[in-house]
MDAnalysis code that builds the backbone (N, CA, C; Angstrom):
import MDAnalysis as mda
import numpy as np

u = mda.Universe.empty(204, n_residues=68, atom_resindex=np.repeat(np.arange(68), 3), trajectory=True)
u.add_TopologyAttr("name", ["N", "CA", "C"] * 68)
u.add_TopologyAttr("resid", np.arange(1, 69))
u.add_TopologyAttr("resname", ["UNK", "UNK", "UNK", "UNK", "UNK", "UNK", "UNK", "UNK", "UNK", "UNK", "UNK", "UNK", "UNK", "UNK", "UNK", "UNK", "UNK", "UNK", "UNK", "UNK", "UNK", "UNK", "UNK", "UNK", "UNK", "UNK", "UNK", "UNK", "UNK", "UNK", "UNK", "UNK", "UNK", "UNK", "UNK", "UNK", "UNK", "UNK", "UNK", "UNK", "UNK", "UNK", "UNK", "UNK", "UNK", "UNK", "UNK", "UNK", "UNK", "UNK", "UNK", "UNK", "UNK", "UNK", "UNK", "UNK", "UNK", "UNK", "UNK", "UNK", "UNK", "UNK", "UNK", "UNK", "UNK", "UNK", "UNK", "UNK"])
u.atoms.positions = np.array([
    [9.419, -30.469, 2.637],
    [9.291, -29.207, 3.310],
    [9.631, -28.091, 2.327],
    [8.792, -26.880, 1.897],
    [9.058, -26.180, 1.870],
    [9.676, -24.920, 2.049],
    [10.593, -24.506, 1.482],
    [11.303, -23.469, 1.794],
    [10.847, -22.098, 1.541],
    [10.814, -20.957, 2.511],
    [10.657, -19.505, 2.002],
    [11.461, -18.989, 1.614],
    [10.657, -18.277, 0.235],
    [11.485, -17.376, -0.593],
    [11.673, -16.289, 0.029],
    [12.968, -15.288, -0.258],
    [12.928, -14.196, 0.483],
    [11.791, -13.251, -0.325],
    [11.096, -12.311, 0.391],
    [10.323, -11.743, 0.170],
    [10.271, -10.484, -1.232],
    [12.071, -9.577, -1.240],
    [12.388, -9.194, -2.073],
    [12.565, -9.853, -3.562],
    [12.825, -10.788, -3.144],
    [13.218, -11.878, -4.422],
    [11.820, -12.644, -5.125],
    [11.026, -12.402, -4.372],
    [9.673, -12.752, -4.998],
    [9.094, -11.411, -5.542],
    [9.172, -10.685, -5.122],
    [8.585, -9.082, -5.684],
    [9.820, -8.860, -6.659],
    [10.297, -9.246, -6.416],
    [11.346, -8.169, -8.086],
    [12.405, -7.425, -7.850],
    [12.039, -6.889, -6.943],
    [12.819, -5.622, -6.247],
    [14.365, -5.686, -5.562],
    [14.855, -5.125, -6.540],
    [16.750, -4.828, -6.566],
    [17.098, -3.970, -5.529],
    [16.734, -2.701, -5.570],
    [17.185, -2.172, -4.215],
    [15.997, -1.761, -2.915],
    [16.360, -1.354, -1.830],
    [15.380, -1.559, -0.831],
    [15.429, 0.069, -0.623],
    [14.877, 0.786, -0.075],
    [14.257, 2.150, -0.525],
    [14.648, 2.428, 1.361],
    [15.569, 3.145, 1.417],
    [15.551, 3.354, 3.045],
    [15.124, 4.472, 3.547],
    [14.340, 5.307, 2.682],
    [12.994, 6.185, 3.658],
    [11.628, 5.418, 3.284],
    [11.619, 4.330, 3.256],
    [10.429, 3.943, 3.482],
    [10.558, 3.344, 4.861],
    [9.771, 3.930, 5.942],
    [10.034, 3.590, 7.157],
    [9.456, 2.397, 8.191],
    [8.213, 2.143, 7.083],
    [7.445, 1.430, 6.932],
    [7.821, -0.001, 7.053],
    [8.250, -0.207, 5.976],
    [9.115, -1.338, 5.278],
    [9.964, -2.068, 6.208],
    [10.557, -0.926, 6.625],
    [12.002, -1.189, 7.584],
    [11.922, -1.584, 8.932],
    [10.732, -1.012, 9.428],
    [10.600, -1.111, 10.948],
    [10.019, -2.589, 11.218],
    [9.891, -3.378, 9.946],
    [9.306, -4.947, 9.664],
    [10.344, -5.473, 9.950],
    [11.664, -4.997, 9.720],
    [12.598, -6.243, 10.090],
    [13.877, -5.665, 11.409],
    [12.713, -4.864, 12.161],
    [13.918, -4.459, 13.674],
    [12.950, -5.365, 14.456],
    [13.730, -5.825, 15.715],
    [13.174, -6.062, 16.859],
    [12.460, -5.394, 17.584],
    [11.292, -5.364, 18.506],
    [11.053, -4.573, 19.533],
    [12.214, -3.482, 19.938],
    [13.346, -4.364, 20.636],
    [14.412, -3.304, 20.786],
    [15.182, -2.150, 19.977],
    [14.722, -2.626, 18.768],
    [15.561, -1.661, 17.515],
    [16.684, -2.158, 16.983],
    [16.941, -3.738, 17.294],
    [17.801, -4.194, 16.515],
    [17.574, -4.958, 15.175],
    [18.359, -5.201, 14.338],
    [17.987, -5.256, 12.504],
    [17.679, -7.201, 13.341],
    [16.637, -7.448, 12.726],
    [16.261, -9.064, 12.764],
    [17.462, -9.914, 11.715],
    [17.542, -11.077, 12.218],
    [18.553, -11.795, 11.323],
    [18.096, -12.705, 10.320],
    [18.446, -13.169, 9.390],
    [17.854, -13.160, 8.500],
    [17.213, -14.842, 8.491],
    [17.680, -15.509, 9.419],
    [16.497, -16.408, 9.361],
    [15.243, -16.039, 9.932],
    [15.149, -15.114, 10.919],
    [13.870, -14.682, 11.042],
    [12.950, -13.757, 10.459],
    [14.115, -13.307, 9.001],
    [13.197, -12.338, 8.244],
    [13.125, -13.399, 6.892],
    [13.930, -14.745, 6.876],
    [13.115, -14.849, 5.637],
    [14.012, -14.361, 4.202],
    [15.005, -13.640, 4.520],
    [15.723, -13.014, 3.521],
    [17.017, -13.675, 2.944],
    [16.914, -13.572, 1.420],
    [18.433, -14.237, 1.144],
    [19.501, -13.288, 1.649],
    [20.839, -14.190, 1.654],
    [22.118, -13.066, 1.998],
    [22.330, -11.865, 1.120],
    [21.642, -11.744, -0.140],
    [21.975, -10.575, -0.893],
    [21.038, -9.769, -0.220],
    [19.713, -9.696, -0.076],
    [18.786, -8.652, 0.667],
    [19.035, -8.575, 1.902],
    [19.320, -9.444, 2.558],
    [20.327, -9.295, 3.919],
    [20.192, -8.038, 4.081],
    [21.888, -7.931, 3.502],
    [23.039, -6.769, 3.285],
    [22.437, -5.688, 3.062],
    [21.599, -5.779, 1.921],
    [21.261, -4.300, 1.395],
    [20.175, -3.819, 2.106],
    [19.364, -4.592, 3.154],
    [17.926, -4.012, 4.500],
    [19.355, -3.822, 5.240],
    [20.386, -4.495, 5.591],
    [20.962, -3.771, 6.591],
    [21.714, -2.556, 6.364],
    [22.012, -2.566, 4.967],
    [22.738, -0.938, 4.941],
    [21.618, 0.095, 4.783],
    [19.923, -0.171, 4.138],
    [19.130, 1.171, 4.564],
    [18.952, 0.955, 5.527],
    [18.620, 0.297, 7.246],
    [18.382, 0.778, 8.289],
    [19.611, 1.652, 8.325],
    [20.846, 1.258, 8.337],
    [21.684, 1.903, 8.988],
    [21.687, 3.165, 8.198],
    [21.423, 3.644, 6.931],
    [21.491, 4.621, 6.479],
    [20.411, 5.829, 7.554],
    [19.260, 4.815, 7.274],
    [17.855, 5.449, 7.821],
    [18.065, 6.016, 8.929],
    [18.825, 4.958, 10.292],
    [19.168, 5.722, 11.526],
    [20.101, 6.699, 11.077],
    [21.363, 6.900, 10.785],
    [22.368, 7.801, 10.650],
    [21.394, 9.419, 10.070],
    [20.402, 9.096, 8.883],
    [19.180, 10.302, 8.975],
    [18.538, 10.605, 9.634],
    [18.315, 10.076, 10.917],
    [17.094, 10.220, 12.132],
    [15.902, 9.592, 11.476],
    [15.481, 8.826, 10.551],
    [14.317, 8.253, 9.968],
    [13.584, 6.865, 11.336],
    [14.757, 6.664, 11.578],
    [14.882, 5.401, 11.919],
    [15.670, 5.245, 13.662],
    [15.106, 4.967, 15.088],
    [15.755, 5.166, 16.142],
    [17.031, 4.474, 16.155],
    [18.256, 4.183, 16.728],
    [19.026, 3.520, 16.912],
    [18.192, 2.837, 17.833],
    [17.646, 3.261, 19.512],
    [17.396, 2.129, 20.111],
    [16.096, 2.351, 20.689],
    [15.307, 1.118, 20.938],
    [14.011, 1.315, 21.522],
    [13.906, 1.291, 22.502],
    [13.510, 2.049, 23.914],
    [13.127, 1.989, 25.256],
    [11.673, 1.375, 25.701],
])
């Protein structure tokens, strides 16, 4: 069985860019909560760092806290 690579870790990419809103809204739930990382696929280092730009992103208004 193959395992997935996290997605950052195959692209290269060291830090995660939290006005890209784009990007980000790939790993919330419907509801607006951050997905966990077996369902995104992500190692524990990209984890951390998608969860500190959402939270940056919401604290800017980029990004909702919650979805209705």
């Amino acid at each position: 069985m193959s395992k997935r690579r996290c997605i950052f870790c195959k692209e290269g990419i060291i830090e995660i860019d939290f006005t890209d809103k784009e990007k980000l809204s790939k790993f919330l739930t419907d509801s607006g909560k951050i997905s966990s990382s077996r369902r995104t696929h992500l190692c524990a280092k990209h984890q951390r760092k998608m969860k500190k730009a959402v939270k940056r992103a919401r604290n800017l208004g980029l990004l909702p806290f919650m979805l209705q």
